[in-house]
N, CA, C and O of each residue as an XYZ file, in Angstrom:
548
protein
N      25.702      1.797     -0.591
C      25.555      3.204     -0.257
C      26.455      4.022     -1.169
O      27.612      3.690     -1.429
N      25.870      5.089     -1.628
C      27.079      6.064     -2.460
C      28.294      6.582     -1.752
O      28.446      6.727     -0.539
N      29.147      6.840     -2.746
C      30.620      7.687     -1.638
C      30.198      9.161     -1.879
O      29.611      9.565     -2.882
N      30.575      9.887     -0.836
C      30.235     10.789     -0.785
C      31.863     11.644     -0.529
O      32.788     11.051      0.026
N      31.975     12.838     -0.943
C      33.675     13.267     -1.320
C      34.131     13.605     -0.011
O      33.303     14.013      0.804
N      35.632     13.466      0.383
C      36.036     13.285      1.674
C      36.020     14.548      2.192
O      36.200     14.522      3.410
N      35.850     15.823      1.669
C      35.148     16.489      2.492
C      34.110     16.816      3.599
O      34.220     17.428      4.661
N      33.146     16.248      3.038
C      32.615     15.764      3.729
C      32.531     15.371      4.792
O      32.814     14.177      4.694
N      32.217     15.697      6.289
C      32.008     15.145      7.413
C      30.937     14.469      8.034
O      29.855     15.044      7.913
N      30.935     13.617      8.543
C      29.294     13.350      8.923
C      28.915     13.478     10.286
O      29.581     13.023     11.216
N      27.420     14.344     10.452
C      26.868     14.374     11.250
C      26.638     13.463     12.413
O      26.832     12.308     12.034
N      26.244     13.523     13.894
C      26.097     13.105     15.064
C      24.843     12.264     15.232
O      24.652     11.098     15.579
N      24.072     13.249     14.870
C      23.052     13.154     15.649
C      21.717     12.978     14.625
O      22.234     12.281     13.752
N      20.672     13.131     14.305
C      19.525     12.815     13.593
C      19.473     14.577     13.256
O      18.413     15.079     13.630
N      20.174     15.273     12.798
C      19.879     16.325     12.495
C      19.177     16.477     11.255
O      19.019     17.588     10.748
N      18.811     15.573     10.814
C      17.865     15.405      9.310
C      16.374     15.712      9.517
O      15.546     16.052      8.672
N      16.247     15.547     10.629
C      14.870     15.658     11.432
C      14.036     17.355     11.621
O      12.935     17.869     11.421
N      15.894     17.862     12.318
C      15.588     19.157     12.591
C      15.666     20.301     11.275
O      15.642     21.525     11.401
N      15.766     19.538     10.008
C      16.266     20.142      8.962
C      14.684     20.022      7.936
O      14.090     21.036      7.570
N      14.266     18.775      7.642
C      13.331     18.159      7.150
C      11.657     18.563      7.693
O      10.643     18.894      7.079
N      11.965     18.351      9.119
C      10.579     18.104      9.703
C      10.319     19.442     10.225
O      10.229     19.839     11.387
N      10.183     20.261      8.716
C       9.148     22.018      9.266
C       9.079     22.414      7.850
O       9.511     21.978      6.783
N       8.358     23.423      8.261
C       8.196     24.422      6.807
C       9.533     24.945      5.885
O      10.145     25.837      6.471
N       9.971     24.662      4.883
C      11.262     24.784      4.656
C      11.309     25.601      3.160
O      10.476     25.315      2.300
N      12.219     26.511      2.948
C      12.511     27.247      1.815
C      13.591     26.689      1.135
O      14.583     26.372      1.790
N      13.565     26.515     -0.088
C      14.794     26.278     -0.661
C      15.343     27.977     -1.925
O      14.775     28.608     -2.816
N      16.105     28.011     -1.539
C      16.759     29.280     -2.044
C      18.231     28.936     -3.073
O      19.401     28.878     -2.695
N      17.750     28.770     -4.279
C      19.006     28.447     -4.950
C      19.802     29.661     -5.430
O      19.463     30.777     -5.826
N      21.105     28.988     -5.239
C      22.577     29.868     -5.248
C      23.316     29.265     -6.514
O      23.833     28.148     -6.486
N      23.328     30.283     -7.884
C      23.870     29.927     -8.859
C      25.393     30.059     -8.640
O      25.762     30.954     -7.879
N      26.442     29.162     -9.300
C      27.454     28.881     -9.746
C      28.248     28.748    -10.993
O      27.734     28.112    -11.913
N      28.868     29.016    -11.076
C      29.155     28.905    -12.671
C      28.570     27.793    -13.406
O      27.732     28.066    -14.266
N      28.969     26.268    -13.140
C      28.366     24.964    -13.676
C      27.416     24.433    -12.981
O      26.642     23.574    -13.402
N      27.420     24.885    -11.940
C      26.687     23.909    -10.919
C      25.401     24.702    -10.015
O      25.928     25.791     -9.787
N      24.159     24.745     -9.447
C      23.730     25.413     -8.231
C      23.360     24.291     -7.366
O      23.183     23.096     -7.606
N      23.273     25.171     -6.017
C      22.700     24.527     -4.747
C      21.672     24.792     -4.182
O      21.018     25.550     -4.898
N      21.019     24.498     -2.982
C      19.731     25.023     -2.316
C      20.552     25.322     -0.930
O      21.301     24.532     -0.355
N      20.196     26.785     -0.500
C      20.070     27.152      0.260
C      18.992     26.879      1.387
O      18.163     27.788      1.391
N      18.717     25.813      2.442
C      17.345     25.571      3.244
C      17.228     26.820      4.304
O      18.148     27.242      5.005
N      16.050     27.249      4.262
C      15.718     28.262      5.228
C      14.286     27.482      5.777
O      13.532     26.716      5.177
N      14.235     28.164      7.577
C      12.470     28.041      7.622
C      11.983     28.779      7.668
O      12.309     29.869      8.138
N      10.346     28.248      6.872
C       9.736     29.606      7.001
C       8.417     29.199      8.181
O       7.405     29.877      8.355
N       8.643     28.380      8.635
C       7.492     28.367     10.316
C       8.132     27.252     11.186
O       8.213     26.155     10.633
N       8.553     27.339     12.328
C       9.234     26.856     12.884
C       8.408     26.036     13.599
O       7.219     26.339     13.497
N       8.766     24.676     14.596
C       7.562     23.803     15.457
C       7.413     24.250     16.611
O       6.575     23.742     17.356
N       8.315     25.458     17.067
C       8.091     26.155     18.478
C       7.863     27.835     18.118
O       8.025     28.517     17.106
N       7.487     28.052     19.253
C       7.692     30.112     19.077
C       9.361     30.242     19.405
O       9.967     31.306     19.540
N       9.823     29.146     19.479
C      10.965     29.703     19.819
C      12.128     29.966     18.587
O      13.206     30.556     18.521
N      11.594     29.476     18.005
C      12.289     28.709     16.251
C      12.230     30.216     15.092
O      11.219     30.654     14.542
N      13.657     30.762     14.983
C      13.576     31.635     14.145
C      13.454     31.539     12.928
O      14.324     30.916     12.319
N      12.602     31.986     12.375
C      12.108     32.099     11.046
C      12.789     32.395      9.740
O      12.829     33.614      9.905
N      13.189     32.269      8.909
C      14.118     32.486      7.668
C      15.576     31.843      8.324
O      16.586     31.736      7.629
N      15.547     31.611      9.140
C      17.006     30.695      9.472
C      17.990     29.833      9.128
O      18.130     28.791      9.769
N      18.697     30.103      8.211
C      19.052     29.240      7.412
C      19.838     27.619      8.344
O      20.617     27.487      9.288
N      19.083     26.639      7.414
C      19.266     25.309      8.809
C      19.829     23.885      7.758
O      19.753     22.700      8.083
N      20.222     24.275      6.839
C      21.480     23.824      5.797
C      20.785     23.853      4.245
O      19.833     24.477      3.775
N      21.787     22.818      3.661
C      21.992     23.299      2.254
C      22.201     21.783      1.580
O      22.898     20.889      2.060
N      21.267     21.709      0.106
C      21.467     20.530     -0.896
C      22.508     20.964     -1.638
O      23.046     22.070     -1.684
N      22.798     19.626     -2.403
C      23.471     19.845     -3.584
C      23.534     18.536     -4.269
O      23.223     17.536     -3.623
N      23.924     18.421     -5.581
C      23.999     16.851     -6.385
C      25.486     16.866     -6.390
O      26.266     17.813     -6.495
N      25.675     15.695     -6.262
C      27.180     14.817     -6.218
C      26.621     13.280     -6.130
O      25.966     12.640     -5.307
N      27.271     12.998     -7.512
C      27.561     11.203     -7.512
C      26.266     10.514     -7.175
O      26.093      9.586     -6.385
N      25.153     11.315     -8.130
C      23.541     10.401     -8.364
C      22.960     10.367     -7.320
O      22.205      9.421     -7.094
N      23.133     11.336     -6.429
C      21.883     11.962     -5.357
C      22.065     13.643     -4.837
O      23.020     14.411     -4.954
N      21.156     13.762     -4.425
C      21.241     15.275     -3.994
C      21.931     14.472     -2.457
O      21.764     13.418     -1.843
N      22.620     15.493     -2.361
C      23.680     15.620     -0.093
C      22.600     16.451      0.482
O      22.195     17.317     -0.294
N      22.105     16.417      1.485
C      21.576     17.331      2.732
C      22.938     17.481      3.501
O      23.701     16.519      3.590
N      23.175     18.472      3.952
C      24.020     19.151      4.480
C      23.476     20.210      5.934
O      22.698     21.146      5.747
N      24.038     19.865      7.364
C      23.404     20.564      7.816
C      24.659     22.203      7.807
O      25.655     22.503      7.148
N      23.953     22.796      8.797
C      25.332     24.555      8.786
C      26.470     24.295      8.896
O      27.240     25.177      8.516
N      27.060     23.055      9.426
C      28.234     22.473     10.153
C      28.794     21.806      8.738
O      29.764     21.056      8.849
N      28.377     21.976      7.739
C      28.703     21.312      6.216
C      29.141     19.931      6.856
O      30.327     20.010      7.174
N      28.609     18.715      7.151
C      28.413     17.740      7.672
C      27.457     16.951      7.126
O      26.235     17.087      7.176
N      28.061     16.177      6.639
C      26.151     15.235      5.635
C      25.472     14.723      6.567
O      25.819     13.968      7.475
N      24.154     15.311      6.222
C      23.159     14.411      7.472
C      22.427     13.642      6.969
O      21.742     12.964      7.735
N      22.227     13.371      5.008
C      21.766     12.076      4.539
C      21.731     12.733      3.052
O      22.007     13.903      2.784
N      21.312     11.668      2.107
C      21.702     11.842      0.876
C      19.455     11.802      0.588
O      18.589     11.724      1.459
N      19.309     11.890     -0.838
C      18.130     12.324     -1.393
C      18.405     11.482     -2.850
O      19.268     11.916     -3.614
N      17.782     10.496     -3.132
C      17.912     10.149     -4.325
C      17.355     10.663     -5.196
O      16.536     11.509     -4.837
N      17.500     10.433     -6.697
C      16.553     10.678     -7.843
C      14.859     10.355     -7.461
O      14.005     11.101     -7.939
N      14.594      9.585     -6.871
C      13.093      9.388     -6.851
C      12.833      9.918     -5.724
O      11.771      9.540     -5.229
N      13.594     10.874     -4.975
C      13.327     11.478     -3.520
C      13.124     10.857     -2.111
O      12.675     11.325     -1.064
N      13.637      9.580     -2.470
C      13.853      8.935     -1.194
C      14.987      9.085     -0.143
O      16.085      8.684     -0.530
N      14.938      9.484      0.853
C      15.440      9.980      1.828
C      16.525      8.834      2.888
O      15.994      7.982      3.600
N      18.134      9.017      2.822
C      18.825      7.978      3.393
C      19.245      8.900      4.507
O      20.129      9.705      4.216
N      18.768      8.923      5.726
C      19.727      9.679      6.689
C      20.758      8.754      7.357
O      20.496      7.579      7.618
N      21.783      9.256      7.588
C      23.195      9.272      7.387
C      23.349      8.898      9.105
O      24.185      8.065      9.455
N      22.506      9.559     10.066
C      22.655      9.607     11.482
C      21.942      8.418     12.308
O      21.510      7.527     11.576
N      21.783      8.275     13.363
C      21.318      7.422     13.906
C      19.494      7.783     14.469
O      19.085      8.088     15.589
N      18.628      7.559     12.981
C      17.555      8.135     12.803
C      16.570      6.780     12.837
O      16.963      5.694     12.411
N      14.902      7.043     13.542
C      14.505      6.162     13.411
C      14.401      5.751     11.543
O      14.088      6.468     10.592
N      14.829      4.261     11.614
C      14.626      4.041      9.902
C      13.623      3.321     10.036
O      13.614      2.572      9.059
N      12.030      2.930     11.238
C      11.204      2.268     10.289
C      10.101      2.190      9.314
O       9.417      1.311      8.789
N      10.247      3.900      9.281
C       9.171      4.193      8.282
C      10.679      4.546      7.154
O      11.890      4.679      7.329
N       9.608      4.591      5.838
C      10.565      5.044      4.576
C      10.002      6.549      4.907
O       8.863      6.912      5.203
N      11.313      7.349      4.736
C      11.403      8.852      4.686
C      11.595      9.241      2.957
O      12.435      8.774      2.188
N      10.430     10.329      2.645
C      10.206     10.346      0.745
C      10.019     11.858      1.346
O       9.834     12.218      2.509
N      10.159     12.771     -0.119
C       9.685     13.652     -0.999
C       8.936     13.681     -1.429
O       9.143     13.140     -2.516
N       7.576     14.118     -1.339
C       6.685     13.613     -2.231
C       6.108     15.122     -3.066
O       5.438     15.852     -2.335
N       6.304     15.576     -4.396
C       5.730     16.615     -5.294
C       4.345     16.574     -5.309
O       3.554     15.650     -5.503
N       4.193     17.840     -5.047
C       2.622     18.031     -4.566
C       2.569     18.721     -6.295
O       2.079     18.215     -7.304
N       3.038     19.593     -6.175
C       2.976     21.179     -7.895
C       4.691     21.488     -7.670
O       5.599     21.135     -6.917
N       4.526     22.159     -8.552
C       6.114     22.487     -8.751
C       5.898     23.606     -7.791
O       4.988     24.399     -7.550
N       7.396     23.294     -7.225
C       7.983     23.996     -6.162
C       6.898     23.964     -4.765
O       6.785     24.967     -4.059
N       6.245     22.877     -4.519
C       6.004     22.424     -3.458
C       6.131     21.162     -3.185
O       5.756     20.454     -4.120
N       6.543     20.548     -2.197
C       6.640     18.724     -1.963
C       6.916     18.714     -0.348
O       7.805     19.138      0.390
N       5.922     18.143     -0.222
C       5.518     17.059      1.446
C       6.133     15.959      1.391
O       6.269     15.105      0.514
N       6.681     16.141      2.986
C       7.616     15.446      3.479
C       6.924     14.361      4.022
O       5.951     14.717      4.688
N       7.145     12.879      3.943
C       6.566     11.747      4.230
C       7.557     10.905      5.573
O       8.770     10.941      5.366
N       7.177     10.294      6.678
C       7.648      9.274      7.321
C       6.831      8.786      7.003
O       5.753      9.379      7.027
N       6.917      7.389      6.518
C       5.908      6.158      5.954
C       4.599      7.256      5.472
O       4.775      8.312      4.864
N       3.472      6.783      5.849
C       2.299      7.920      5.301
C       2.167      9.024      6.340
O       1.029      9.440      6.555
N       3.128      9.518      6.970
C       2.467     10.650      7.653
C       3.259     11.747      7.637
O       4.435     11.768      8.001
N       2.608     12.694      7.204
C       2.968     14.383      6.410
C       3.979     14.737      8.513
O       3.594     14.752      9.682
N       5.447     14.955      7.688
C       6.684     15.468      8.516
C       6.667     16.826      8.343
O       6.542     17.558      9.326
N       6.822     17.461      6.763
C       7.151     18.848      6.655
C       6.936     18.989      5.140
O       6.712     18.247      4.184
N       7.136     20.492      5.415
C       6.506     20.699      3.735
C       8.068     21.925      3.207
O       8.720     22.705      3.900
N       8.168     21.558      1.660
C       9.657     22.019      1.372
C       8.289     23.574     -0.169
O       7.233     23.600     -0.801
N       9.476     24.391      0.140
C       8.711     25.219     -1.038
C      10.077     25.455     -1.850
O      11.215     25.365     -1.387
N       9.643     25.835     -3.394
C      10.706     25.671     -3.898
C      11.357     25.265     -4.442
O      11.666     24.574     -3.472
N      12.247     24.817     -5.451
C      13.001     24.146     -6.214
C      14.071     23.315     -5.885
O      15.009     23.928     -5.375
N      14.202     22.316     -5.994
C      15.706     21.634     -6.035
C      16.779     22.392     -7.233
O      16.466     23.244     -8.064
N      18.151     21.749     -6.994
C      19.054     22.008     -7.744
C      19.175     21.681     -8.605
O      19.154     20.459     -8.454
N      19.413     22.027    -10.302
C      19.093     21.206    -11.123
C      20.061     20.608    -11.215
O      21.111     21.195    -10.954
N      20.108     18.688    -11.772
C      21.004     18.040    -11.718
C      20.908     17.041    -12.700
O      19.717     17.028    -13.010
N      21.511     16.193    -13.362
C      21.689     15.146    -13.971
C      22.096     14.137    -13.063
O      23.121     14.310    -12.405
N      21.274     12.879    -12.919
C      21.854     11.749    -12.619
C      21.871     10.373    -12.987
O      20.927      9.584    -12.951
N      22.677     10.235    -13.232
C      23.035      8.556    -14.469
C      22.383      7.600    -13.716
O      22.569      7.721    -12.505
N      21.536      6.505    -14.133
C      20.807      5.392    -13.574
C      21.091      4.339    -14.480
O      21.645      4.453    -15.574
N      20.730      3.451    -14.019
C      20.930      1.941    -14.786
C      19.835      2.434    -15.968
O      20.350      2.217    -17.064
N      18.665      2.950    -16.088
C      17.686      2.954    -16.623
C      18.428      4.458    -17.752
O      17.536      4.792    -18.532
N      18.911      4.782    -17.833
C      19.067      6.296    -18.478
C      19.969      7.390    -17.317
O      20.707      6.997    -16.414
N      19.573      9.164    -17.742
C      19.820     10.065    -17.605
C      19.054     10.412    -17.077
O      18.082     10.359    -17.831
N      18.635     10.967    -15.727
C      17.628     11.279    -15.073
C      18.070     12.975    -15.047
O      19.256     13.159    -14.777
N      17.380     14.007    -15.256
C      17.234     15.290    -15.545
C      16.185     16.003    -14.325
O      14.958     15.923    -14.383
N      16.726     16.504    -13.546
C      15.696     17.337    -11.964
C      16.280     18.493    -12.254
O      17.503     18.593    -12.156
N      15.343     19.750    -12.736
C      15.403     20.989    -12.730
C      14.291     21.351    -11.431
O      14.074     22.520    -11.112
């Protein structure tokens, strides 16, 4: 598993679920060297679920993107090929993926069945692999 910087706290609960599994905006926030994604939703799974809500935030550190929920708490990491490690006590027996539909759209997978849909860009990042330099704008 990667280290992730001791800042870092980790999450309780399967909050990867409540972050992942809806309509989701990513809103990037430039930095001098670095940007992040801001996650917002934009359709919630209840009427009760406010809309543009911001319900956490990516970023790259140490050859994966962090999911982060509001509580800046890792709730699972995102590799280069968009495979999904949640961090909480989540069902793991389907594989949880990213899957790029067009740029700046990608469906969310538990094993084959569509979870949520992300609009939007990731952060751009470099990440070193056994194989090369992997480059995600």
């Amino acid at each position: 598993m990667l280290s992730i910087s001791s800042q870092s706290a980790r999450a309780q609960t399967c909050e990867l679920a409540d972050i992942l599994f809806n309509r989701v905006q990513l809103e990037i926030v430039e930095h001098d060297d670095y940007e992040t994604a801001t996650v917002r939703t934009i359709e919630g799974n209840s009427a009760n679920d406010e809309l543009g809500k911001i319900v956490g935030e990516i970023y790259a550190d140490r050859g994966a993107y962090v999911l982060q929920n509001t509580k800046d708490e890792t709730v699972g990491l995102i590799n280069p090929d968009f495979v999904v490690d949640p961090f909480q006590d989540c069902d793991r027996s389907e594989t949880l993926e990213i899957v790029p539909v067009r740029d700046g759209s990608y469906i969310v997978l538990s094993g084959k069945t569509p979870v949520g849909t992300i609009a939007g860009r990731f952060p751009e990042a470099d990440f070193s692999t056994e194989e090369g330099t992997v480059t995600l704008t």
